[in-house]
Structures are given as structure tokens and as C-alpha cells.
N, C-alpha and C positions, 0 to 999 in steps of 0.2 A: 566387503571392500568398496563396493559401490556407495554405500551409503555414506562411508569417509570419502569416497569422492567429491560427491555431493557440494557434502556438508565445508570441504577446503574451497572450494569452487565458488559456493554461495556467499563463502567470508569476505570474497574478492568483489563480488560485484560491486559495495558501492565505492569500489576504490580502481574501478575497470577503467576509469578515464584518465588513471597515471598510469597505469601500465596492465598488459594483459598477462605478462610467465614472473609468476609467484618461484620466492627460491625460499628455501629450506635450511634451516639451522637443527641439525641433530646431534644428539650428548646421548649416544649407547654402548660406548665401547669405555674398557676399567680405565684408558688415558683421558680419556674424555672425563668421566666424573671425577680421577685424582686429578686433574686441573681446578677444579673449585676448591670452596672451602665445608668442609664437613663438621658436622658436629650430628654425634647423637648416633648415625650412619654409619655401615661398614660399606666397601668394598670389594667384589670378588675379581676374582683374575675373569672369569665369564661377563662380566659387563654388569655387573647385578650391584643396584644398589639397593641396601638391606639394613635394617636395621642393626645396630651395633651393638657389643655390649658396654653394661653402666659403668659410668669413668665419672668417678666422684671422686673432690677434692677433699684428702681427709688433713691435711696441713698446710700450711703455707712459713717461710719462712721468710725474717730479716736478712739472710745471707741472701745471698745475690745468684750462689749454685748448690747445687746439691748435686755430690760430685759421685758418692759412692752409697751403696746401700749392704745391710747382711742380716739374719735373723736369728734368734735364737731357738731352740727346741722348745720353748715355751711361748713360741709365737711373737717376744718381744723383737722388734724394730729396729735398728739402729741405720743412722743417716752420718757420713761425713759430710764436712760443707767446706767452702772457701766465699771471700778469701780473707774471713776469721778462724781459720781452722777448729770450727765446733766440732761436737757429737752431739747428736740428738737420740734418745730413748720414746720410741713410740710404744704405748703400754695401752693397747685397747684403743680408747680415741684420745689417752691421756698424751700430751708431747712433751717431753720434757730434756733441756740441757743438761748432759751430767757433765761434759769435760770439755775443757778448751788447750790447745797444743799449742808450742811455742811455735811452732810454725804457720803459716795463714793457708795452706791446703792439706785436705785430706782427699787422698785418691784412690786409698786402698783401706776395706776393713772387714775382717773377719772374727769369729765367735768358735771358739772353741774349748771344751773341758770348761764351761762354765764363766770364762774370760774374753773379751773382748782386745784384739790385738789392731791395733792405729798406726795406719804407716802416713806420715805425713811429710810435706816437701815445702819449699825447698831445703838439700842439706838437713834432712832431717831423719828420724830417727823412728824405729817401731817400739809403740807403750802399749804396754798389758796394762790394762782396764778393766776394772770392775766395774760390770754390767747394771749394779743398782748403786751403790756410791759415789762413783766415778771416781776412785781412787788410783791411781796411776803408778809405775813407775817404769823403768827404762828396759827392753829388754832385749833392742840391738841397734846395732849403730852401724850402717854399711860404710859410713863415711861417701855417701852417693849423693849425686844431687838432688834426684828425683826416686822413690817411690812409686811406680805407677801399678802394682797389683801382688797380691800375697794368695796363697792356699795352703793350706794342711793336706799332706801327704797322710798316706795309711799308715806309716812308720812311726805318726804324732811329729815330723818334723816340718817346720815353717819355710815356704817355697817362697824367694823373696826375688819379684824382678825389678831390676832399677836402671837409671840414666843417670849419665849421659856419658858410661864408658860401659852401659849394655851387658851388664851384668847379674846373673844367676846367682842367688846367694840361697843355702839349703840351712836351715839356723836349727839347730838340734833344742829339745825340751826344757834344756836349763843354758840356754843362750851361746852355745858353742855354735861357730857357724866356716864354713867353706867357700868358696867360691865354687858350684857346681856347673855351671858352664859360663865363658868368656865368647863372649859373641861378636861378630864381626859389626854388632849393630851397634849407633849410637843409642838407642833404648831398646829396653826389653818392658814393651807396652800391654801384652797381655798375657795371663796364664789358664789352664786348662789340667784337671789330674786325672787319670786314666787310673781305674782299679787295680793296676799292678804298680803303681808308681808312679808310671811312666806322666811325661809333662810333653804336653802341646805348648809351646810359647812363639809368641808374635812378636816382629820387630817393628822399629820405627828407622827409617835412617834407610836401610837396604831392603824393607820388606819382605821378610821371608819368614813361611812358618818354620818352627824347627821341633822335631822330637827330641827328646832327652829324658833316656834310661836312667833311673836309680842310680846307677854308678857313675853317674858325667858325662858319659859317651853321648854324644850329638853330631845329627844331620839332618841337612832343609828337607824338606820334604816338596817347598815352593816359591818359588821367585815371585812375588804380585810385580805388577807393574806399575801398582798406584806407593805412595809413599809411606804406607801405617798399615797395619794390622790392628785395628783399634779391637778387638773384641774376641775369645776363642770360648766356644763351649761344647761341651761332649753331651750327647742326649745317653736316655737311658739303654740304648741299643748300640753302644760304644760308637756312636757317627759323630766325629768332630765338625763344630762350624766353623767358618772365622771370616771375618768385616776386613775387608783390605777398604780401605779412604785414602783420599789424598792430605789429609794433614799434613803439617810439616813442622815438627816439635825442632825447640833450641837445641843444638848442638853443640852448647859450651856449658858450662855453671854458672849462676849468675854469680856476682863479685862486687857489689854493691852493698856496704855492711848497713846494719838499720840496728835501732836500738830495741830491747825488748818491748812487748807488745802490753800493753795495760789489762788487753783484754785474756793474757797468761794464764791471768789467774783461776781454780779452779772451781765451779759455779752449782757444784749441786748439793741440796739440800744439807750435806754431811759435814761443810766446810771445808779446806785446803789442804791437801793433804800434806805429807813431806816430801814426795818423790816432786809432788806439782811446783813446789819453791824450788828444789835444786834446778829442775827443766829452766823454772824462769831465769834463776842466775843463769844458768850454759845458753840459755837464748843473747844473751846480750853480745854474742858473738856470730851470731847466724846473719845470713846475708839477706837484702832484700830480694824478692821472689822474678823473677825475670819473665814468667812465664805461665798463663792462669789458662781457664776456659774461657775466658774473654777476648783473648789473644785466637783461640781457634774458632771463636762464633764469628768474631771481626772478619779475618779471613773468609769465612763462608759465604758471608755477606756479601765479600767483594766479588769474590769468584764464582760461587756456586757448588762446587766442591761435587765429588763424585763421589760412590763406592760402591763393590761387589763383593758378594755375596760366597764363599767359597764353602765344597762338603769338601770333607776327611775323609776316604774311605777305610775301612778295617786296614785293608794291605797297601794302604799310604798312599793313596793319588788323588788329587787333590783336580777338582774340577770347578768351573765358576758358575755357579746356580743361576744368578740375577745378579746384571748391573743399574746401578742407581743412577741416574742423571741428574747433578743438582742437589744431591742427597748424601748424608753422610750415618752410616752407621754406626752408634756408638755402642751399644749390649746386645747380644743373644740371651735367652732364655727359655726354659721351656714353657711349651703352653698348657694351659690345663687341660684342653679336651682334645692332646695331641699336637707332635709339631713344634714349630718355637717360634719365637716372639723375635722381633727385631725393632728395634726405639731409633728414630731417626732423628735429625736437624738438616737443614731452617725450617722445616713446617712441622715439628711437633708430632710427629705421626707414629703408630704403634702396628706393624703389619703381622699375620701371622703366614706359616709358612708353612703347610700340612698336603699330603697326598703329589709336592710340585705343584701346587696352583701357590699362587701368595696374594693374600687377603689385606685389605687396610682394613683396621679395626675402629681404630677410633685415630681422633687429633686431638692436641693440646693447645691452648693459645699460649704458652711460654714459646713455641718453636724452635724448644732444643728439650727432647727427652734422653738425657745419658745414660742413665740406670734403670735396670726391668729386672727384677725377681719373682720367683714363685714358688711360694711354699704352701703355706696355710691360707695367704692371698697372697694376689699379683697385684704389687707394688711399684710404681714408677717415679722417676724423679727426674725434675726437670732444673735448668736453668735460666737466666733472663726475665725472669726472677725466680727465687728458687720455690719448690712447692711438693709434693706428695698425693699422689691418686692411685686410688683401687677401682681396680678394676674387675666387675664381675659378673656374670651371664643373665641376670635381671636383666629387663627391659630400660631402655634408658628414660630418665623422665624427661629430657627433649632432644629432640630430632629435627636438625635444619640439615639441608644443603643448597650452599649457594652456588651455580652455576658459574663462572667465569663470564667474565664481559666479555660481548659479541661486538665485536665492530664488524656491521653491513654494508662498510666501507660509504656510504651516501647517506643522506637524509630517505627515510625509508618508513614508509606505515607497514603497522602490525596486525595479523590477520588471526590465523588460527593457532591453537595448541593442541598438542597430543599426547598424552600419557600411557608409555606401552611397560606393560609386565603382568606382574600373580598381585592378584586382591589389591589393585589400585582402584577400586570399585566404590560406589557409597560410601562416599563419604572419606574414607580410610586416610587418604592422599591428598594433600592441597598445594594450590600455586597461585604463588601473587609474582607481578610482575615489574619493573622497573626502567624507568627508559633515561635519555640525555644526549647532550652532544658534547661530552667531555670523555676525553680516554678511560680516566679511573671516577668512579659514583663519589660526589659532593653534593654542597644544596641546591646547584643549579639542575640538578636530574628531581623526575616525578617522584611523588611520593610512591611506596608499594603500594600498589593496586590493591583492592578487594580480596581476598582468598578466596578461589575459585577452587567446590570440593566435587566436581567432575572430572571427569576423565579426558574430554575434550571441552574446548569451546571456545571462545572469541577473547585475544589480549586488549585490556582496557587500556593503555597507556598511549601519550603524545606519539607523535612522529617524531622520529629523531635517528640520530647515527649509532646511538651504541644502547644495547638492550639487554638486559639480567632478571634471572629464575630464582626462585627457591622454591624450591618444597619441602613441608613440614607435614608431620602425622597430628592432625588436631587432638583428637583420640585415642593416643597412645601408642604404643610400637608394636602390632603383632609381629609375630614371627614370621609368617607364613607370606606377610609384606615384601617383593623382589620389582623396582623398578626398572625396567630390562633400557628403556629409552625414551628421552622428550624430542619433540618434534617442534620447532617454532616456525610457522610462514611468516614472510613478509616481501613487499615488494617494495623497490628505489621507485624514488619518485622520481618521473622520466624528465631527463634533460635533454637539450638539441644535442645535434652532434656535434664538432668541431672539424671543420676541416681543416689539415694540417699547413698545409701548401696545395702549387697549383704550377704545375710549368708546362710550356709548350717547347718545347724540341724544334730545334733548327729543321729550318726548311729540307725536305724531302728523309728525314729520318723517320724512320718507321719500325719497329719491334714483330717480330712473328713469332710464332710458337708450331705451325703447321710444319707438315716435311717437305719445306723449300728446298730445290739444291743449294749444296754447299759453298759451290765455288762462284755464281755471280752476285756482283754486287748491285747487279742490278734488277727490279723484280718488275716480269712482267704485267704489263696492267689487264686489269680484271674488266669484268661486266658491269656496267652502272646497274645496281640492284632494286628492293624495292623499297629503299629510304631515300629516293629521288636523287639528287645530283653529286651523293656523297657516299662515294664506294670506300667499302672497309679493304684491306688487305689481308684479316683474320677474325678467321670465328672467335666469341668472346670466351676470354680461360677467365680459370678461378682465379679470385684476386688475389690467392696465398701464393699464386707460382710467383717466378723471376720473368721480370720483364720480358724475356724471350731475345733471340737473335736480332741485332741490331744490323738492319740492311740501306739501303735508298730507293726511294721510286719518286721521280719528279712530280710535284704536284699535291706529294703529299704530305700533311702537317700532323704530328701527334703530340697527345695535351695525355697528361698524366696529371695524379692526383694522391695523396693520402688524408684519412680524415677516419676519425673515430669518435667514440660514442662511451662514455663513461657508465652508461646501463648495459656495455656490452649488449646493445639491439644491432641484429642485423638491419647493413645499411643500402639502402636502393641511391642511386647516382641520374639524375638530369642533366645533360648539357646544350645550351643555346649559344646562338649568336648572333651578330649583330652588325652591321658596315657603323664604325663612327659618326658620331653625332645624330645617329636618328634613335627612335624611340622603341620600337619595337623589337620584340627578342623571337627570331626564326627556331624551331627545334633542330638540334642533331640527332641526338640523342634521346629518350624517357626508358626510366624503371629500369636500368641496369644496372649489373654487381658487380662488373668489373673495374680495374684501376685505372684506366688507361684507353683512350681510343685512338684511332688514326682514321684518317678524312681525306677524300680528294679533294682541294682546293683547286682543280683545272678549272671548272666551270664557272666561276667567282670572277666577275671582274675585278681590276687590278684596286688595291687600295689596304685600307687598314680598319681590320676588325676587330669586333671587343668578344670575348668567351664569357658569358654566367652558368656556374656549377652549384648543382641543387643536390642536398645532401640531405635523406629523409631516413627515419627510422618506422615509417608505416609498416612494414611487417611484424613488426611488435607492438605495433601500437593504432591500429586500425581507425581508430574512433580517435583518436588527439593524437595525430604525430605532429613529431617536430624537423623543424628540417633546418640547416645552416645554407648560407649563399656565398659564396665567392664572384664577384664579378669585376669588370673594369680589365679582363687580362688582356692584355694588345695583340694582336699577330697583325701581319702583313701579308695579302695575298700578291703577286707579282708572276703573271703568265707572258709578258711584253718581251721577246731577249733584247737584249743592248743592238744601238745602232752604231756600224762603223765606217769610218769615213778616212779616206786620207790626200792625204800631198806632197809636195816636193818642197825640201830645202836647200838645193847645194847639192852636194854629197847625199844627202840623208833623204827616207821618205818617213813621214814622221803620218803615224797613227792615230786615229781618234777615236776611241772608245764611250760612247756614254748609254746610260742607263736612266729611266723617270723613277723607280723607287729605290734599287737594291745599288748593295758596292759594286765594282767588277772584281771578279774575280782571278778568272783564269785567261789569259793573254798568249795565242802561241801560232807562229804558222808553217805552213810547209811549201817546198818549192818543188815543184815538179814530181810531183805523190811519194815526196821523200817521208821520214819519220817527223813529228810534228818536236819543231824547237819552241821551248816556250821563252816568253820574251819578257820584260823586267818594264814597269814605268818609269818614265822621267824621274818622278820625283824618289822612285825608289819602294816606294810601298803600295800596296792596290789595296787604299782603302775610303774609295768613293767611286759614286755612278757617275765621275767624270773623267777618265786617265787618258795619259798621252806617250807613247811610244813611237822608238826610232828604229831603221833600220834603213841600214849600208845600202846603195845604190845598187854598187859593182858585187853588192851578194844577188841580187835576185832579178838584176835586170837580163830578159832576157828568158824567163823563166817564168811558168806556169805557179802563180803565188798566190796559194788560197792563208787568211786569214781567221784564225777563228777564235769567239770571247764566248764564257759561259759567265755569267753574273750569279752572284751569290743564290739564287735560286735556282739553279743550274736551266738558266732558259738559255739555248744556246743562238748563235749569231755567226753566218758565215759569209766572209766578202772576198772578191779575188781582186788583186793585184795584177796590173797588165802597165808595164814600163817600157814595151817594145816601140821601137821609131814611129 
């Protein structure tokens, strides 16, 4: 550990005269690395990033999704798509179209006894398919709008769930069919078959999973709170999963008529069949589609979209495993080596789900994977644009992760790197680095750096505000590869501070914080101490408290301050002063932390002085601080009290109050050590050091009449009145 001291410490030196406290940018926890972009890399719920396994594209398609997938006992393929409602036959790495539906989606398709059955939407209808000809014909018609998932039961009967009046339909082997449960949902979105029968189905509309027995009998088992149940499946230890999303499917039919589809016709090598004509004739009545995956990627886009993760238990209780933020789950599946598989959107992602940890496996750059099977291989299928990947426990042939951009909030140089985990050693592990002063990387950011195939050492890139990692395996992906955390230094390059404001507080206000009594308001004075002729009234507090008790003591002035430092440096505070118009600056104050002081001004002859406040970040910056000035603030010292003077008018003795700097204030007097009457000026208001007051003959002649004025400095002034013969 010393030696990494060192080694951070020396990176800094020749950058010691911007700043001396280096801060740290670390990516070790599994939120931290699922915030970047992966490729190649898995994920562990432990903070490990690890090599992944191989996610090779073995398709791509002209369709736009790739909506549904199923396989046969012989390993063959099949893909629905939209929104041409294909089928696709994947035969080894051969791909081929055998059929195209009158309708533009497929959302549901399964294989069974040798046949292929195609539930397709909108308003549309399930067709048996021949798995090598793609010969078609009709073999139930829910009159539903939507199609969203089909299974075979053990009985060989077809489990058919549909929208948008959320209904169970049980279709027997030569196309006799029921309605086996009537749901309170606008769709019946997923289905699940339990080896006695029994069906797990998820709604869309009220979200609720629901069981249903063989014989129609149904009840929820769970309310989600999000709006979909997109996905249910049962592993091979009877544990139900299911995907509650926030999606939010149409809740009407669409009703929009469209004319038959050109592209009807059927497309594989065998020619058109007869079932494929009559479809096209009954299409020229089918409605246009109201409602695609396009429609729910949009939405995701906008919002972000949520979902969790829910088990089944054997005896029905139903608990929430993992919530997704931002994420939407659309398949479960099993995994191969354990566990099951969950395919996300808007980021493409494949996590796996084994022992309660949950894994990111790999990403896709489509950023919507719908569909995940595993049979013979584990097959994915994505959208935006559409495409097909396997995926499989090989090594991947490459391996990036991009770190997410750092903003260090300030223009800032780059110091050191650290690579912590198992076998990031020789070579194994590399890092280039990227910088800029743009939120998101364009052409105005550095090229990548050099690959650097050590474990630590020095980032080559500009100064700048915003900074980005990858690391790649140059060497291929061992296993045994776990990158536990990166470490990046860097420090802001030091700016002055700012001072915010600057006020001085009305004459004789003062703040304390000590245990003054509570009940005067006036504090007695202190000892001139050893800052010469300027006694505080309080030890200095931390500048995070509250100003403290608000009291008076004549004489004394307090200047208060805020000001701050954008490299967050602690700040040390100066203050000077000055009598008007001359040149030099006296100290009050040096090198203190606090916000705020208070001064006895008694000693100060009368007149008007200026304040400068020095504002230094030297404690973090020893060798180049910076510092801010505020200067020019006015205050007024005034120790003089008003002189008063009076005379006779008639009737009246009329008063003369004045003052050399400050207003008068307070006017009032007493006759014969009575309670003190305060008195009003001529003009009505006391607001100048020159006022003029009256008072009645026949009040105070005769009578012991002291007069007294405090002027706005509270210097007080006391004169007697004597009217006797």
C-alpha cells in the first residue's frame, strides 16, 4: 500500500502548483459498471466485471422486429416478425422465409406434432404451418384483436391468450375451442403451462398474475402495481417467474380498414398455397394495425419505463425478486448452466439470474431484446432493427467496456490510474483514455490515448472537464479475468475564491454565541485585549453555525461576509481598514475562519472608514493560492453625542438638538425624576443631525427638567432645563 501511495503522490507533483488534495473517480460496485456500455463483458451482482459469453449475430433481418421465436425437435428455428408479418425458418446457419400472414404482426408462435401454429394481430387469426413448405391454413379464429401468446397443454390442446376483452381461449386438436377464462383484464399478455395443466397467465390492463386449472376455475395469485405482466415461465423445479413493466397496450380494437397486403402472398420455395389465397381474399377486410413494438419502444424512450421481477412459489406467493429502473423486461428463459435468462430494453441487455445474485451477461446494440430461448442453443431476438444472436459459453472474440462519462465538474488534469481485481496482470487488461469539455464525446474531445497494458500508471490525455475509460482484453478473454475496480485521480485546476457579499451591521449590533444572560440587552464591555484597540465580544465559532444571539454594546460595529471557492478549498478570511481618502490599509483581523467579526470602534476618531476583505484558499494551496478582495465598504465611526441647546418662544421652549455625523435619534425628557416622555420633532420625523423640538411653558416651568438625545449611534447627551424666575 505504500508503494501506491507513493506512486499517486508522485503523479501529482508536477501538477502541485494547481492544487495540492487529488480527488478520486472509482467504477467498483455492479451500478457503477451497468452505467457504461459493455460489449464482450459480463457483470456480476459482486462488482466483477468478467468476461462474457459469445454473442454472435447469426441473422439479421429486413423487418424492423423480431417479435416471437419457438424451435422445433430438430433443432429448426422459427422467428415471427412485424410489421410484415413474416416467418422465418432458420435451418443450421441457412435463413429462410416460408410464410407471410395477412396480418402485419406476429406475436405468438409455437411447433408442435410436427406443425407450426402463427397467431397473428391485429384481428387476426391462428394458421397451422408447415414447418418446410410453409403451406398454411386457418385453424382458429378468436375473433380477438390481438394474439399476444399460445402453448400446448398436455391434453395436445392449444392455450390461446388474447386482447383487448382479455380472454383465455382452450382450442381442442381439430379446432373446437372455449373460452376458458374471461378475465377482468384488457389483455391476457402472457402464458406459462405447469405439468398438470394448470396455466400461469399475466394480464395487461389490471396486472395480475392468475392461475387457471384445466377445468376454467381461476384466481390472481397477484396484483403488480406496474401496468403489464409482459413475460411468465416456469423453470424445471415447478418456480414460476413473471416480468411485471410498465407498458401500457391499446384498450380498444383498432378500426381503421386497410386493403390487403401485396406482401400476403406466400414466399417459399413450394409456391402459394390454397389456404395462402383464401387468407389474402379475408384480409381485404382486416383493419389497419393500431398498435406495434414501435409504439412500446417510443414510449420507453420517453419515459424510461420500469419493471420487476417476480418468483411463484410452489404454494402460490408470489414475491418481488428485482426491480429494474429504466428497464423493461420482455422474456424469461432458462439458462444453460442454471437459472434463467431475462432480455431487456432500451439497452439491449441479457442478465442471468442463478443462486439470487443476477448477472449482466452480455448487450446488444439493437437496445431492445424481446425474445430469449434455449434449447439446443440460446437464441435472442431483438428489435430496432430486427436481428438474431446466439449465444454461447466460448470466449468472446471482443471485449470493450466503456466507462460512462465523468464530469469533475471543473477544468481539471489527469494523474493516475488503477486497475484492481484476479489476473489484470501482464498484459491481460488494457486502458486508453479520453478527455473533453463537452457533456457527451464528439470531435472536439482527445483522441483515445495509447493502450496502456499495466495495471497502474499515468493518464495521457488534455485537461479538461469531462473524462472516459475503456478497457479491452488485447489477448483474448481468459476466464479466470475479474475486474473488481478502476481508480482515476485527478485534480481541479485551482480558481480564486468568490466572495459573495459583504455587510456591516448597524451601529452597535453585535452577534454572540457565548452564555450571555438572556435578559439584557445590553452587554457589558470587555477588556481591550491583545489585537490593540479593537476588542471582540466573542470567541471566534465555526462558520457553519447561525450567526448567534443578536444583542447591542455601543461602540461596536460588526461586518459579516459569505464567499466561496468552486475547488471547495478551505477558506482563511483578512480584514483591514482604513480612515477615507488616505492610502494605507491598518489590519483587524489575518488568517481566520470565521464569517463574521465585531470591533470596538470607541477608540477611532469620529469620521468615515473603508473595510478590505481578503479571501485566500492557502490551506490547500500553500505554494499558489488565490485569494478574492472586496474593498471600498463605508462604515462611519461616530463617538461625539449630539449637542443641545435651547430657548424661549412665547408660550413654547423650543429645543435644539444637533449632531456632526449621525441623525438624531431618540428625543425625550423628564421633569422632576418623573418617567422619561419622549418628544416628536417639528418637522415630524427624526431623520437628520439637526432637529428642533417644543415644549409647553406651563408644563415644566417650575420643575427640575433634564433633557436627553441619543443619536443614531446611541452616543448619548444630557442637558437640564431651569425656567424658574
Amino acid at each position: 500500500m505504500r508503494k501506491i501511495f507513493v506512486l499517486l503522490m508522485a503523479a501529482f507533483v508536477a501538477t502541485s502548483a494547481l492544487a495540492v488534495t487529488p480527488q478520486f473517480w472509482r467504477v467498483r460496485t455492479a451500478d457503477d459498471f451497468l452505467s457504461g456500455d459493455i460489449e464482450g463483458f459480463a457483470v456480476t451482482s459482486r462488482g466483477e466485471l468478467r468476461p462474457g459469453p459469445a454473442l454472435k449475430r447469426v441473422a439479421a433481418f429486413n423487418d424492423p422486429f423480431v417479435l416471437t421465436q419457438t424451435e422445433a425437435p430438430n433443432g429448426d428455428h422459427f422467428f415471427g416478425t412485424g410489421n410484415d408479418g413474416k416467418v422465418y425458418r432458420l435451418r443450421g446457419s441457412d435463413m429462410k422465409l416460408i410464410y407471410t400472414a395477412p396480418e402485419p404482426e406476429i406475436y405468438a408462435i409455437v411447433f408442435h406434432n410436427g406443425a407450426l401454429y402463427v397467431g397473428s394481430s391485429p384481428n387476426g387469426k391462428v394458421y397451422r404451418v408447415d414447418p418446410n413448405d410453409g403451406k398454411s391454413s386457418n385453424f382458429f379464429d378468436p375473433k380477438q384483436a390481438y394474439i399476444w401468446s399460445m402453448e400446448f397443454l398436455p391434453d395436445g390442446a392449444l392455450a390461446v391468450a388474447t386482447g383487448v376483452e382479455g380472454k383465455l381461449f382452450r382450442v381442442a386438436p381439430n379446432g373446437d375451442s372455449k373460452v376458458l377464462f374471461d378475465s377482468p383484464e384488457t389483455h391476457l399478455r402472457s402464458l406459462a403451462v405447469k405439468t398438470d395443466g394448470t396455466l400461469l397467465v399475466g394480464g395487461s390492463g389490471k396486472a395480475r398474475i392468475y392461475e387457471v386449472r384445466p377445468d376454467g376455475s381461476a384466481h390472481a395469485l397477484y396484483d403488480s402495481a406496474l401496468n403489464e405482466i409482459s413475460s411468465i415461465y416456469i423453470d424445471k423445479n415447478g418456480i414460476g417467474w413473471a416480468a411485471g413493466v410498465s407498458n401500457v397496450l391499446p384498450s380498444s380494437a383498432p378500426s381503421k380498414p386497410q386493403p390487403a397486403k401485396p406482401g400476403s402472398q406466400q414466399s417459399s420455395p413450394s409456391g402459394t398455397s390454397a389456404s395462402s389465397e383464401q387468407k389474402k381474399e379475408e384480409s381485404a377486410g382486416n383493419v389497419e394495425v393500431s398498435f406495434s413494438f414501435e409504439d412500446q419502444a417510443a414510449t420507453q424512450s420517453q419515459s424510461g419505463g420500469s419493471g420487476e421481477l417476480y418468483k411463484i412459489n410452489s404454494d402460490g406467493f408470489v414475491e418481488i425478486v428485482r426491480k429494474f429502473d429504466k428497464e423493461i423486461i420482455y422474456a424469461i428463459s432458462a439458462a444453460p448452466n442454471g437459472g434463467i435468462l431475462l432480455s431487456t430494453g432500451p439497452q439491449g441487455r441479457i442478465y442471468q439470474l442463478k443462486d439470487g445474485e443476477l448477472s449482466l451477461l452480455a448487450a446488444v446494440p439493437e437496445k431492445q431484446v424481446v425474445s430469449i430461448a434455449t434449447g439446443s442453443d440460446t437464441l435472442v431476438t431483438t428489435t430496432n432493427s430486427g436481428a438474431v444472436y446466439r449465444m454461447d459459453n466460448t470466449p468472446p472474440a471482443k471485449a470493450e467496456f466503456r466507462s460512462p462519462v465523468k464530469d469533475v465538474e471543473r477544468f481539471s488534469h489527469f494523474g493516475h490510474y488503477r486497475i484492481d481485481g484476479n489476473g489484470v496482470t501482464d498484459g491481460r487488461v488494457a486502458i486508453a483514455f479520453r478527455s473533453g469539455n463537452t457533456r457527451n464525446p464528439d470531435a472536439t474531445w482527445s483522441p483515445w490515448s495509447g493502450t496502456s497494458m499495466t495495471q497502474q500508471g499515468n493518464i495521457d490525455v488534455p485537461a479538461g472537464r469531462y473524462l472516459q475509460w475503456k478497457l479491452t482484453m488485447p489477448n483474448g478473454a481468459p476466464a479466470d479475468v475479474a475486474v473488481n475496480g478502476v481508480t482515476v485521480a485527478y485534480v481541479n485546476r485551482n480558481v480564486a475564491p468568490v466572495i459573495d457579499s459583504v455587510n456591516v451591521q448597524d451601529p452597535a449590533v453585535v452577534y454572540i454565541t457565548g452564555n450571555y444572560p438572556a435578559s439584557p440587552q445590553v452587554v457589558e464591555a470587555t477588556n481591550p485585549d491583545e489585537y490593540g484597540i479593537f476588542t471582540s465580544l466573542d470567541n471566534p465559532r465555526d462558520k457553519s453555525e447561525q450567526p448567534g444571539k443578536k444583542v447591542f454594546r455601543k461602540g461596536y460595529r460588526t461586518v459579516s461576509w459569505r464567499a466561496h471557492d468552486d475547488n471547495n478549498d478551505s477558506l482563511r478570511y483578512s480584514l483591514y481598514f482604513r480612515p477615507k481618502a488616505t492610502d494605507r490599509w491598518l489590519r483587524l483581523r489575518e488568517n481566520v475562519d470565521e464569517n463574521s467579526m465585531n470591533f470596538d470602534t470607541s477608540q477611532l476618531p469620529d469620521g468615515t472608514y473603508q473595510l478590505r476583505l481578503v479571501a485566500s484558499d492557502i490551506v490547500d494551496n500553500p505554494d499558489n493560492a488565490m485569494t478574492a478582495v472586496r474593498e471600498g465598504i463605508e462604515f462611519q465611526v461616530d463617538n461625539t453625542p449630539p449637542a443641545i441647546t435651547f430657548t424661549t418662544q412665547g408660550d413654547d421652549v423650543v429645543i435644539r438638538v444637533m449632531d456632526k455625523l449621525s441623525p438624531i435619534g431618540r428625543v425625550e425628557y423628564s421633569a422632576d425624576a418623573q418617567k422619561w416622555v419622549r418628544l416628536m420633532p417639528v418637522d415630524g420625523i427624526s431623520d437628520s443631525p439637526d432637529e428642533t423640538y417644543r415644549l409647553k411653558r406651563n408644563a415644566v416651568h417650575g420643575k427640575f427638567v433634564i433633557v436627553r438625545a441619543v443619536d443614531s449611534f446611541y452616543n448619548v447627551a444630557t442637558e437640564s432645563i431651569d425656567l424658574n424666575p
